[in-house]
PDB file of N, CA, C and O in Angstrom:
ATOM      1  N   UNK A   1     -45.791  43.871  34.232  1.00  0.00           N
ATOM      2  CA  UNK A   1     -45.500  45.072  33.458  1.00  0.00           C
ATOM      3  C   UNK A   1     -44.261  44.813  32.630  1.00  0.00           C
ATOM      4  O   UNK A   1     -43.240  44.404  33.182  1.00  0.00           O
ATOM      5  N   UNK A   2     -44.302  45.011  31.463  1.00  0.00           N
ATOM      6  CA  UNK A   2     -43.130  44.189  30.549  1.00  0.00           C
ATOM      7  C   UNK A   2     -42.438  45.691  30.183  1.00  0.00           C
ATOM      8  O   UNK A   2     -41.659  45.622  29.232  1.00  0.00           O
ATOM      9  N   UNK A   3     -42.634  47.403  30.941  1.00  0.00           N
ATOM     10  CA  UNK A   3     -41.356  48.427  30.691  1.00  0.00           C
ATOM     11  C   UNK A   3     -39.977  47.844  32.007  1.00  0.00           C
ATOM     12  O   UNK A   3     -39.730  47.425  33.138  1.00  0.00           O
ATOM     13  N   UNK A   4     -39.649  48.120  31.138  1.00  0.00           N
ATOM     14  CA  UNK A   4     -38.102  47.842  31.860  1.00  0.00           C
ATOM     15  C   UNK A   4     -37.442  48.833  32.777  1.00  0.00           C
ATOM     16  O   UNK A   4     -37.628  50.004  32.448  1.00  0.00           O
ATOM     17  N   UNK A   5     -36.921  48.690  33.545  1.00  0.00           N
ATOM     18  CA  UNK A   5     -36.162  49.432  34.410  1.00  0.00           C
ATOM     19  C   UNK A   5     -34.822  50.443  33.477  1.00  0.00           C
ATOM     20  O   UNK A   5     -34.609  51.523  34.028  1.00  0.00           O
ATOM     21  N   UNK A   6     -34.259  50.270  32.629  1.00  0.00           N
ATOM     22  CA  UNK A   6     -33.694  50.772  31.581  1.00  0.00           C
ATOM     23  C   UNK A   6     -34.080  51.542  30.808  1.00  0.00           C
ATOM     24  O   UNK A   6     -33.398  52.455  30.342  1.00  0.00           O
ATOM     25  N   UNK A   7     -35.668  51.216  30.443  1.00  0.00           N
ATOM     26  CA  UNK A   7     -36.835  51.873  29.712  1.00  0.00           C
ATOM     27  C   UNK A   7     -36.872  53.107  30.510  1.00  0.00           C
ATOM     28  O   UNK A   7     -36.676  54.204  29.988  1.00  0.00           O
ATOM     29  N   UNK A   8     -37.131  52.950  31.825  1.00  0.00           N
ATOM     30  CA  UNK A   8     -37.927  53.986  32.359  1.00  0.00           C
ATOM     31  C   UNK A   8     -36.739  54.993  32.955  1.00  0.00           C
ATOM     32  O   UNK A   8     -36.865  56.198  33.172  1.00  0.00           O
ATOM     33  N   UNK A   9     -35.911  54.423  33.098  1.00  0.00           N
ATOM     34  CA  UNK A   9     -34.599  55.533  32.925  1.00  0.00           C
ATOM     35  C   UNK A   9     -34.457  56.639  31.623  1.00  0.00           C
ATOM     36  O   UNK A   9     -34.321  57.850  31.799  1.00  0.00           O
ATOM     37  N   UNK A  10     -34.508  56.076  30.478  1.00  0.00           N
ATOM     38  CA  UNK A  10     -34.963  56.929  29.482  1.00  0.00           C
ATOM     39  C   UNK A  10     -35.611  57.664  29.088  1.00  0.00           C
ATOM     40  O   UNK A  10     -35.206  58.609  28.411  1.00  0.00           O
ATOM     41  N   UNK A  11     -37.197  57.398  29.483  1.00  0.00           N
ATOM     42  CA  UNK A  11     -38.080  58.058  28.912  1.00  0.00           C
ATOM     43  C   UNK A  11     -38.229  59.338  29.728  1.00  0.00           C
ATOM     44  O   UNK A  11     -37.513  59.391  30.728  1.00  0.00           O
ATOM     45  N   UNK A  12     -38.572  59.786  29.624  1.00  0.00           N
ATOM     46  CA  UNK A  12     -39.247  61.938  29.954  1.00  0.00           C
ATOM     47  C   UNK A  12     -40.488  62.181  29.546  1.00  0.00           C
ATOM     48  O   UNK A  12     -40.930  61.908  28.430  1.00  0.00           O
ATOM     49  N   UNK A  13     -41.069  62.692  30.429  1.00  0.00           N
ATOM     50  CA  UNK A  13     -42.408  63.492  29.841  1.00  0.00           C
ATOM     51  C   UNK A  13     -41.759  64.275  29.335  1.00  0.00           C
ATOM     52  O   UNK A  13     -40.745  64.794  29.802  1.00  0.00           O
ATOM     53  N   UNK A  14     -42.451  64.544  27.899  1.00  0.00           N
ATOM     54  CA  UNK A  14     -42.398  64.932  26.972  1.00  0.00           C
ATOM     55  C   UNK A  14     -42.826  66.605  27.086  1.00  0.00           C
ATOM     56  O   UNK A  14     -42.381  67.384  26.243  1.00  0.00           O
ATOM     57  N   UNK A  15     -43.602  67.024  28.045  1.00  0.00           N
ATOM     58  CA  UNK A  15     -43.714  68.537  28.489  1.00  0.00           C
ATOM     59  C   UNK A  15     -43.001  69.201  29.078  1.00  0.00           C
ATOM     60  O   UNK A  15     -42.790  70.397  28.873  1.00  0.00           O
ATOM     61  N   UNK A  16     -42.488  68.468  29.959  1.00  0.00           N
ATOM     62  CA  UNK A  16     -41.006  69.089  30.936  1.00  0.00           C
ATOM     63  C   UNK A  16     -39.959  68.920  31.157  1.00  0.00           C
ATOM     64  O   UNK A  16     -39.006  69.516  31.660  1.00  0.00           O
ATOM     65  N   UNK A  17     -40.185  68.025  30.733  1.00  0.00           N
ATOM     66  CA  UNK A  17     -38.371  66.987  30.546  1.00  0.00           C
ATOM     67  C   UNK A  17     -38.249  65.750  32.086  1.00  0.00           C
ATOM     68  O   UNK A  17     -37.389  64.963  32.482  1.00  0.00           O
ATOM     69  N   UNK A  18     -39.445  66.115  32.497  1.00  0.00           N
ATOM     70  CA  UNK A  18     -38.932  64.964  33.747  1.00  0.00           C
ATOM     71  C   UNK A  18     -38.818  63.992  33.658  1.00  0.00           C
ATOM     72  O   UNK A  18     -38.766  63.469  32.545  1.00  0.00           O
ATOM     73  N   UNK A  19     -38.697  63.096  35.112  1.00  0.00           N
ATOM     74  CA  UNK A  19     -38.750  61.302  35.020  1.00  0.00           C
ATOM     75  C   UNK A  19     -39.934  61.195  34.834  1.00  0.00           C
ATOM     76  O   UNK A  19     -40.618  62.211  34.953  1.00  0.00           O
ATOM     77  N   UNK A  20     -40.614  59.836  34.456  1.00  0.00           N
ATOM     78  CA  UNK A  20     -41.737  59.361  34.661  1.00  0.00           C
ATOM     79  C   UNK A  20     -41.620  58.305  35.548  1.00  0.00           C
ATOM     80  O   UNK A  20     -40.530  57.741  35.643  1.00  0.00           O
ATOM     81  N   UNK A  21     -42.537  57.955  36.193  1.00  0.00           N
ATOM     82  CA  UNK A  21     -42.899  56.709  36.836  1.00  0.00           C
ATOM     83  C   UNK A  21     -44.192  55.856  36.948  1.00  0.00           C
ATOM     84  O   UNK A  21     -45.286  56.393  36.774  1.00  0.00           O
ATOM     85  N   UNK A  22     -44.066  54.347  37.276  1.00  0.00           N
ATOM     86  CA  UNK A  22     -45.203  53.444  36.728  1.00  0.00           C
ATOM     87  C   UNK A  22     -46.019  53.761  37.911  1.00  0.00           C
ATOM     88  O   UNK A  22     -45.543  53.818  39.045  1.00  0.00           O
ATOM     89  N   UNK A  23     -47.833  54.060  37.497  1.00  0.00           N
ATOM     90  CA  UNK A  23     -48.395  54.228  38.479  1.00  0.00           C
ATOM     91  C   UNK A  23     -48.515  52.679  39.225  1.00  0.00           C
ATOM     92  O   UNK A  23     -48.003  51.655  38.772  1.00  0.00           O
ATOM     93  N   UNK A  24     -49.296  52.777  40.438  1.00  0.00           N
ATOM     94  CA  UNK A  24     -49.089  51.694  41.082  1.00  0.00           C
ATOM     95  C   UNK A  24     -50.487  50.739  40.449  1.00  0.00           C
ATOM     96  O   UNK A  24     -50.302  49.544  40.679  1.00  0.00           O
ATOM     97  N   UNK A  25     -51.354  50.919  39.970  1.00  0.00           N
ATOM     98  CA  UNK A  25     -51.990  50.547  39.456  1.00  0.00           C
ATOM     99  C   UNK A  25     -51.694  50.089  38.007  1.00  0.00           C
ATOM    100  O   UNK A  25     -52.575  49.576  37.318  1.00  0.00           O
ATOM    101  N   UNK A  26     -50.301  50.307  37.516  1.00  0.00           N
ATOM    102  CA  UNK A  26     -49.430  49.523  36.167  1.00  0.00           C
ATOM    103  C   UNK A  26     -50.491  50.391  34.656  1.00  0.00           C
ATOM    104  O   UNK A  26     -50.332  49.984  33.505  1.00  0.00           O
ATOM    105  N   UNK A  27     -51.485  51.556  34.981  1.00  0.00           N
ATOM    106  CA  UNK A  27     -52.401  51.929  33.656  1.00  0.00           C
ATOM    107  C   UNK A  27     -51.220  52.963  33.077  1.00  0.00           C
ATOM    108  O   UNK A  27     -51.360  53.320  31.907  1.00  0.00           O
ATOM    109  N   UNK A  28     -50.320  53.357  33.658  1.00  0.00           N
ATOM    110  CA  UNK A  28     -49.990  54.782  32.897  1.00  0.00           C
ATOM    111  C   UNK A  28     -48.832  55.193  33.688  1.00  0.00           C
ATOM    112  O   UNK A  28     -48.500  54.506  34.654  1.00  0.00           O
ATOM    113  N   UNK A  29     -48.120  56.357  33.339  1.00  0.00           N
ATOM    114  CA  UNK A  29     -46.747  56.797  33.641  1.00  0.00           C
ATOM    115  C   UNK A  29     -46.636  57.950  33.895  1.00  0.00           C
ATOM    116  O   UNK A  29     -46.685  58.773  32.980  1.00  0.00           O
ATOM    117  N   UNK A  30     -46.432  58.391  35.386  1.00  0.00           N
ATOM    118  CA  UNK A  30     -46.960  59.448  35.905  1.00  0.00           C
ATOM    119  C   UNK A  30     -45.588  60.627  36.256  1.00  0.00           C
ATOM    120  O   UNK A  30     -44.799  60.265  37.129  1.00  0.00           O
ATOM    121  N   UNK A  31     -45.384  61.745  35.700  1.00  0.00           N
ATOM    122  CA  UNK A  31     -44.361  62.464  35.463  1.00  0.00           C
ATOM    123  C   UNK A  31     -44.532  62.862  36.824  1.00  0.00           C
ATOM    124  O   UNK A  31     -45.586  63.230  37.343  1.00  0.00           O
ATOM    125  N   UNK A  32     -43.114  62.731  37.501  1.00  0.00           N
ATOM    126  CA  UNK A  32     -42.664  62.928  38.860  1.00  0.00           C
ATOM    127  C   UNK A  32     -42.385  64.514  39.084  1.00  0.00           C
ATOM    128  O   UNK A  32     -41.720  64.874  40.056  1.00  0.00           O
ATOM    129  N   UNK A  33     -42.980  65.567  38.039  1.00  0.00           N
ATOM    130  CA  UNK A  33     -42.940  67.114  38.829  1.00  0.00           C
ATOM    131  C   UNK A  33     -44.791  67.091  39.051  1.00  0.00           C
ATOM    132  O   UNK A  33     -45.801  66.782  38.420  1.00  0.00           O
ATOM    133  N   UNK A  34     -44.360  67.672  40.468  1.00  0.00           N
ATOM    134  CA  UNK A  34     -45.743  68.160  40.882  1.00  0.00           C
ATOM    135  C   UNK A  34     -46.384  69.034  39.909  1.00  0.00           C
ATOM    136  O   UNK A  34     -47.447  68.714  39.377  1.00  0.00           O
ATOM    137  N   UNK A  35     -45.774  70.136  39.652  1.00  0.00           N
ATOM    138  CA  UNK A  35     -46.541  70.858  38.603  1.00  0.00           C
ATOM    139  C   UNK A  35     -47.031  70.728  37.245  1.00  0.00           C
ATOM    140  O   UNK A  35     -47.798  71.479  36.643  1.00  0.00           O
ATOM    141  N   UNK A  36     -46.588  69.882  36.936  1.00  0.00           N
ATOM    142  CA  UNK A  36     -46.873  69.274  35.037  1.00  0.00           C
ATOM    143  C   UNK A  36     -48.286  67.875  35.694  1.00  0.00           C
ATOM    144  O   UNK A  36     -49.372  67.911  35.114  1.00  0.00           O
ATOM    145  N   UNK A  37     -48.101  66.889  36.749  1.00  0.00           N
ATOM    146  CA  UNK A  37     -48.562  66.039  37.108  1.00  0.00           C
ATOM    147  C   UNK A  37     -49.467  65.464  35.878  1.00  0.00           C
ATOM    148  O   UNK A  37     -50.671  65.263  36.036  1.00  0.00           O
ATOM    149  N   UNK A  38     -48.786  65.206  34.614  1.00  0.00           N
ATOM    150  CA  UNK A  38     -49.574  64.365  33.922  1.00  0.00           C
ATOM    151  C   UNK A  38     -49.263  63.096  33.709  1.00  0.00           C
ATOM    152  O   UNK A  38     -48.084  62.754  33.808  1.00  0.00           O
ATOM    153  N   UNK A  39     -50.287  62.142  33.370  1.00  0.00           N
ATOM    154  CA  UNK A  39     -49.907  60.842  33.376  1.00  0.00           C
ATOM    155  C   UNK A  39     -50.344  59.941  31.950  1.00  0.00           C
ATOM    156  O   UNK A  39     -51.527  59.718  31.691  1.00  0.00           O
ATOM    157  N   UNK A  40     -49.649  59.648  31.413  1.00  0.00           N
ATOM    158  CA  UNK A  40     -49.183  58.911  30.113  1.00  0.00           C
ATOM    159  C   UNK A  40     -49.723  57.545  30.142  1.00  0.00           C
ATOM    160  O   UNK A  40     -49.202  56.632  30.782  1.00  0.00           O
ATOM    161  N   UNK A  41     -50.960  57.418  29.312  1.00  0.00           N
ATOM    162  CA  UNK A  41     -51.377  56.293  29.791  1.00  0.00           C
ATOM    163  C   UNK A  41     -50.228  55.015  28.720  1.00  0.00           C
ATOM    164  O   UNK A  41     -49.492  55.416  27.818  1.00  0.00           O
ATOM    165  N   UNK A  42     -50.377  53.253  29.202  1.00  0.00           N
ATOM    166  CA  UNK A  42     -49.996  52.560  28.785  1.00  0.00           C
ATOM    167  C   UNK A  42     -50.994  51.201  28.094  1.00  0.00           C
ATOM    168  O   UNK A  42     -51.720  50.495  28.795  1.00  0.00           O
ATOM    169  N   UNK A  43     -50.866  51.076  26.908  1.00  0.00           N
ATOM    170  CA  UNK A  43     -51.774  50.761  25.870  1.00  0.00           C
ATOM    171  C   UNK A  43     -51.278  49.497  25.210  1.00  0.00           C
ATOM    172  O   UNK A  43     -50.199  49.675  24.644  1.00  0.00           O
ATOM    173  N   UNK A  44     -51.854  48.024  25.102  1.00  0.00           N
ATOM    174  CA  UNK A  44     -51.248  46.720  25.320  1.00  0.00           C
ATOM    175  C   UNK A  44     -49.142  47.002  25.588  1.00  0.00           C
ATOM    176  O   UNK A  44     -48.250  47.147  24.752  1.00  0.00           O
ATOM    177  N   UNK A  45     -49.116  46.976  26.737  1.00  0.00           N
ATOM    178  CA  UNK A  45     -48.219  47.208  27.448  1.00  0.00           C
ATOM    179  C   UNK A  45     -47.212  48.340  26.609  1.00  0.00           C
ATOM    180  O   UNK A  45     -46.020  48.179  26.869  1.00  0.00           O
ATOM    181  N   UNK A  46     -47.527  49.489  25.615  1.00  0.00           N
ATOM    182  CA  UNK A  46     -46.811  50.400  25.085  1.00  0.00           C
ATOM    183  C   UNK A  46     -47.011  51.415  25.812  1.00  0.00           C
ATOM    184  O   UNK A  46     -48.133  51.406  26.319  1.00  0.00           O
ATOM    185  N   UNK A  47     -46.243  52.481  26.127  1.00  0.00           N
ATOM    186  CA  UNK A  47     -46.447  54.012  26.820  1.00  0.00           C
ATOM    187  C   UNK A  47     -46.755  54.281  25.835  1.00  0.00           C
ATOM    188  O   UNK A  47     -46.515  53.681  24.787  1.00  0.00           O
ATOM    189  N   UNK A  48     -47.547  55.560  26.049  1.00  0.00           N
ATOM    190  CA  UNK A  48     -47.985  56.093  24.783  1.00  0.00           C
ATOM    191  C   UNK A  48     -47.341  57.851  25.164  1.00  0.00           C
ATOM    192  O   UNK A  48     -47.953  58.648  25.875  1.00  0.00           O
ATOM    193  N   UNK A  49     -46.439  58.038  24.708  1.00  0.00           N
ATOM    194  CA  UNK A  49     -45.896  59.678  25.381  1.00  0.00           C
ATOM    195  C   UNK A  49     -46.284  60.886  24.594  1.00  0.00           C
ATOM    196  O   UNK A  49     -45.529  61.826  24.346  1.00  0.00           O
ATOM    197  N   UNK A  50     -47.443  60.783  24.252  1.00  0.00           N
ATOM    198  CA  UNK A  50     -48.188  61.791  23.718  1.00  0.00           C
ATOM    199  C   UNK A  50     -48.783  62.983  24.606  1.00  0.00           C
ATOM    200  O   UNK A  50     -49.773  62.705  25.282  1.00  0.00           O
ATOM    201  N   UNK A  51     -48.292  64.234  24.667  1.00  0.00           N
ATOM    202  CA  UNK A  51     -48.706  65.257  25.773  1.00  0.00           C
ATOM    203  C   UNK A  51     -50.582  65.142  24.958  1.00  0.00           C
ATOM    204  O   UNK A  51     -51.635  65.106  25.594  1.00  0.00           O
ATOM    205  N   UNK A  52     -50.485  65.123  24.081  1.00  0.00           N
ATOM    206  CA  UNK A  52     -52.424  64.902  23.720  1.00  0.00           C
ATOM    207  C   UNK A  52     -53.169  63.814  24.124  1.00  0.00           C
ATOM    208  O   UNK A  52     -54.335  63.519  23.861  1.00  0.00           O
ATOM    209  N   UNK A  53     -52.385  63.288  24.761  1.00  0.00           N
ATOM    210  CA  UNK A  53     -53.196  61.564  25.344  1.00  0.00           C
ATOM    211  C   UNK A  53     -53.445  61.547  26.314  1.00  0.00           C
ATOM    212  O   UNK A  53     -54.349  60.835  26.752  1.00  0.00           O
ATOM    213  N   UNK A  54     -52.566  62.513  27.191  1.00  0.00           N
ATOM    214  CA  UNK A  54     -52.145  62.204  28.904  1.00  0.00           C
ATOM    215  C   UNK A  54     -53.192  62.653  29.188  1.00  0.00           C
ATOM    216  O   UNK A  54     -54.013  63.094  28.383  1.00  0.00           O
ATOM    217  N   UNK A  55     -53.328  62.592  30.604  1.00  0.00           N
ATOM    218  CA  UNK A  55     -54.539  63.453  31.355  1.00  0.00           C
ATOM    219  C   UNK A  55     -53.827  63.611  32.784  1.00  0.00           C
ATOM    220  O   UNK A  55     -53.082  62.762  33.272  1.00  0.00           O
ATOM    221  N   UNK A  56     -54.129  64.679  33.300  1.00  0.00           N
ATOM    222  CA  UNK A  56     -53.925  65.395  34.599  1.00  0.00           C
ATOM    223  C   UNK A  56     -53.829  65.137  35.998  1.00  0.00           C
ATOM    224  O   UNK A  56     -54.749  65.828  36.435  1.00  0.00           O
ATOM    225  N   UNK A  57     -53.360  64.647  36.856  1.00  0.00           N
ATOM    226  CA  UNK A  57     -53.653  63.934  37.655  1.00  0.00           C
ATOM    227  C   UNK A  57     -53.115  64.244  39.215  1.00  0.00           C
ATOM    228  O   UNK A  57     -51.992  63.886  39.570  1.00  0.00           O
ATOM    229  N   UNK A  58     -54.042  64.949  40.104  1.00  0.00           N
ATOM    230  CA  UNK A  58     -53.064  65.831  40.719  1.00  0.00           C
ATOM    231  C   UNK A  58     -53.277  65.191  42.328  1.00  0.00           C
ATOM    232  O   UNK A  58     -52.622  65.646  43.266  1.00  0.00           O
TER     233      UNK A  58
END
């Protein structure tokens, strides 16, 4: 997985303001509030932080 630990300090879902984190399966970036639980997929190794991309994941 070529996001960085620095990277992922930065980034936020973009709906709630939370952390994200790498699923364990390395496809996507899964916002750490239970209630938003969407996950940001990752696309030749880019996040893509589009709340229109994500999908739901509970």
């Amino acid at each position: 997985m070529a996001i960085s630990p620095e990277l992922l300090e930065i980034l936020r879902c973009p709906k709630c303001k939370s952390k994200v984190k790498i699923k364990t399966d390395e496809t996507g970036l899964r916002c750490t509030n239970a209630e938003c639980a969407l996950v940001y997929p990752i696309r030749d190794e880019i996040p893509v932080m589009l709340v229109e991309e994500a999908t739901v994941e509970k």
